[in-house]
Structure formats: structure tokens, C-alpha cells
C-alpha positions in Angstrom: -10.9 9.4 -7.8 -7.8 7.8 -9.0 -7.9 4.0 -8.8 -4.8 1.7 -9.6 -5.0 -1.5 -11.1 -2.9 -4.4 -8.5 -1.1 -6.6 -11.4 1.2 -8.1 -8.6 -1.8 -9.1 -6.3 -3.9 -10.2 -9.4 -0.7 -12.5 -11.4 -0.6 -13.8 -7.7 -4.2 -14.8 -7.7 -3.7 -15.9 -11.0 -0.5 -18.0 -10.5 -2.3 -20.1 -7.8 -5.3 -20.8 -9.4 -2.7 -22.2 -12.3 -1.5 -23.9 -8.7 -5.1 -25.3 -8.1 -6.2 -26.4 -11.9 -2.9 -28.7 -12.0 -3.7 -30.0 -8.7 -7.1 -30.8 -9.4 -6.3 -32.3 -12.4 -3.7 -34.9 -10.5 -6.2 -35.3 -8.1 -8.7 -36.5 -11.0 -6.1 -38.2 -13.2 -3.0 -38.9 -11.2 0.7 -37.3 -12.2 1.1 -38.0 -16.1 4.5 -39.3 -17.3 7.6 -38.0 -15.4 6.0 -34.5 -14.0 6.3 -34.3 -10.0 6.4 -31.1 -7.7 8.4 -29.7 -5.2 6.2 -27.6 -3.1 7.5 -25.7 -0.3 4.6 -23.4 2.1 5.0 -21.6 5.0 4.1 -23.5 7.8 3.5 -20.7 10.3 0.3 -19.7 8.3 -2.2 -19.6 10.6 -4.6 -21.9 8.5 -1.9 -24.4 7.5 -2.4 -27.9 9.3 0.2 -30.5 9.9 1.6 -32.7 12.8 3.2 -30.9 15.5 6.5 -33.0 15.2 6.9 -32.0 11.5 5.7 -28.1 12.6 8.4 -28.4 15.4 11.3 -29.8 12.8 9.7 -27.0 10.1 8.9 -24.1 12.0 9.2 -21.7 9.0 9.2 -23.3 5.5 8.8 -27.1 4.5 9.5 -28.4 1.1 7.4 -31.3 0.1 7.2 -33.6 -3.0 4.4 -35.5 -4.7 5.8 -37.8 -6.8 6.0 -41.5 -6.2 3.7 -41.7 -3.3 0.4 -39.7 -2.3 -2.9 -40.5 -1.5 -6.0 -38.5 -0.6 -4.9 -35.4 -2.7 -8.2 -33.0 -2.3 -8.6 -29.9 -3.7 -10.7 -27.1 -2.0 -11.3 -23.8 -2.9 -8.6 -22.2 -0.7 -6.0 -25.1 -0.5 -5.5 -28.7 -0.4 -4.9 -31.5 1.6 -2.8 -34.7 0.8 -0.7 -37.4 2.8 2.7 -37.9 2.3 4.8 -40.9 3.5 7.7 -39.1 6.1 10.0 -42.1 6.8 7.3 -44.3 6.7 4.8 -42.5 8.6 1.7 -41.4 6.9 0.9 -37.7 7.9 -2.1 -35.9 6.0 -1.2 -31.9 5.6 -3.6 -29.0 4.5 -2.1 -26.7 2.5 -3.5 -23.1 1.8 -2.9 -22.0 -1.7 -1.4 -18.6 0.1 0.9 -20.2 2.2 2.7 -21.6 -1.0 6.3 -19.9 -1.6 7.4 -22.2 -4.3 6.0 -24.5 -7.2 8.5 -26.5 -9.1 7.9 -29.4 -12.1 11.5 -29.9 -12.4 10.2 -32.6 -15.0 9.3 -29.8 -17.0 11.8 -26.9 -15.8 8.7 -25.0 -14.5 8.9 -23.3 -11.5 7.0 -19.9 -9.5 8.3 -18.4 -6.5 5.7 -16.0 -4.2 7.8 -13.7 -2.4 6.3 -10.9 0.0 7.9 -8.1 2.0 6.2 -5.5 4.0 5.1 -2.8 0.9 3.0 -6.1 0.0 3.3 -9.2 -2.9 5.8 -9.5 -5.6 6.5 -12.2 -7.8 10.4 -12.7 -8.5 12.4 -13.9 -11.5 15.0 -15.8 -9.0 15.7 -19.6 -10.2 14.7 -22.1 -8.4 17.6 -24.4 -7.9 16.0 -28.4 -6.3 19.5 -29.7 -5.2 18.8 -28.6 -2.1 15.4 -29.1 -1.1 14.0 -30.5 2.2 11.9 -33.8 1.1 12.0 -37.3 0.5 14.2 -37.6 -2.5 17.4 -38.6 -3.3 18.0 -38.0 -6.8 19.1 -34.4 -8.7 17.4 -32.2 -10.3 18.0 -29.2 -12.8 17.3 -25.9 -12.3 13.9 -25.0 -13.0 12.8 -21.6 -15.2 11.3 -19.4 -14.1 8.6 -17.2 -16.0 8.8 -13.6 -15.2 5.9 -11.3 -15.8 7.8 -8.5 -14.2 8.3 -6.8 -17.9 4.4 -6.1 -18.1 4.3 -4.3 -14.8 5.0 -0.5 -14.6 
């Protein structure tokens, strides 16, 4: 019986629980020095929660960013919830950990993109560029790196 080994399914799994540890950490400890995220999810996942008028301005994708302001940041096994400040309304989101399409630490020029298309998961080399990102933030940021694991894969 011939059995393959899924390194793009298992660098995905392994990705987000890198996701989840740095999370958990901020929860514990709050964001050290200048490091912030840019998170961007797809909020059509079906286990995604947020306020229908944020779901109806973001019907596919929604960037958000934790950075000056957050509270109740929790971490669960399969995502996490937090409330963010949109134009001075508090709105708590949950965010699965699969729903996530982009990480960034522009702080840190860190960034992973999830992409998926219909022969299954793939993680993709492309740079994440924040100039343009749908949040609460004004200032710009560089180009993040991103690390490819692509060369280990056959």
C-alpha cells in the first residue's frame, strides 16, 4: 500500500500553531517592543464570528491589526477571539486559525500567506506588501519576508 507523506497540509498545521504560540504568548504578556500584526481571515468561514455590519462591509477577506489597542485576546484550541476598536466601536471577533490567509510582523519583516485552490493547500513565497491593507492604521510599512519552505517539498 503506498502511502504519501502531506508536507503542504502538515507545514500548514505547523505554521498556525507558530500562529497560536505567538498569540498566546501576547495574550499572557502583551505585544513586546515595536512587533504588531496584520491579520487578514476569511470571513465567509463558516465558524468565523463577527458583527453583521463588518461581515456585510467584508464579505470575503478582512485585514485586522493588533497593535495599539486590544482587549480580551483569548486563545482556544482552534482560534481566537479579541476586540478591536472600529471607529470607535468595540466589536469582539472569533477567528479560526484556518480561516487565516495572512500573518504579518511588519515590525520584524515576518510574514506567511495560506493560499488554497481546488487540488488542496499550498503555502506561497509571494511578499506580502502592508501599504495597502484594510485596518485601522495610517502609517507605512515595509514589505514583509516571506519564508518559503517550498524547496523541501518534492
Amino acid at each position: 500500500m503506498s502511502h504519501d507523506i502531506d508536507y503542504g497540509n502538515l507545514m500548514h498545521a505547523a505554521m498556525r500553531g507558530l500562529i497560536k504560540t505567538v498569540l498566546r504568548d501576547v495574550a499572557e504578556n502583551g505585544l513586546p517592543g515595536a512587533h504588531h500584526f496584520f491579520i487578514t481571515f476569511d470571513t465567509s468561514h463558516p465558524d468565523a464570528e463577527l458583527a453583521d455590519w463588518l461581515s456585510d462591509r467584508y464579505p470575503d477577506e478582512m485585514t485586522v491589526v493588533m497593535q495599539h489597542w486590544f482587549d480580551n485576546l483569548e486563545i482556544g484550541e482552534d482560534g481566537f477571539s479579541i476586540t478591536l476598536n472600529f471607529g470607535d466601536a468595540p466589536e469582539t471577533l472569533y477567528v479560526p486559525f484556518d480561516a487565516i490567509r495572512t500573518f504579518v510582523d511588519p515590525s520584524v519583516e515576518f510574514g506567511l500567506r495560506f493560499e488554497t485552490s481546488d487540488e488542496g493547500s499550498d503555502a506561497s513565497p509571494i511578499p506580502i506588501n502592508t501599504d495597502h491593507v484594510d485596518g485601522p492604521t495610517d502609517a507605512k510599512k515595509p514589505d514583509a519576508e516571506i519564508v518559503s519552505l517550498d524547496n523541501f517539498r518534492k
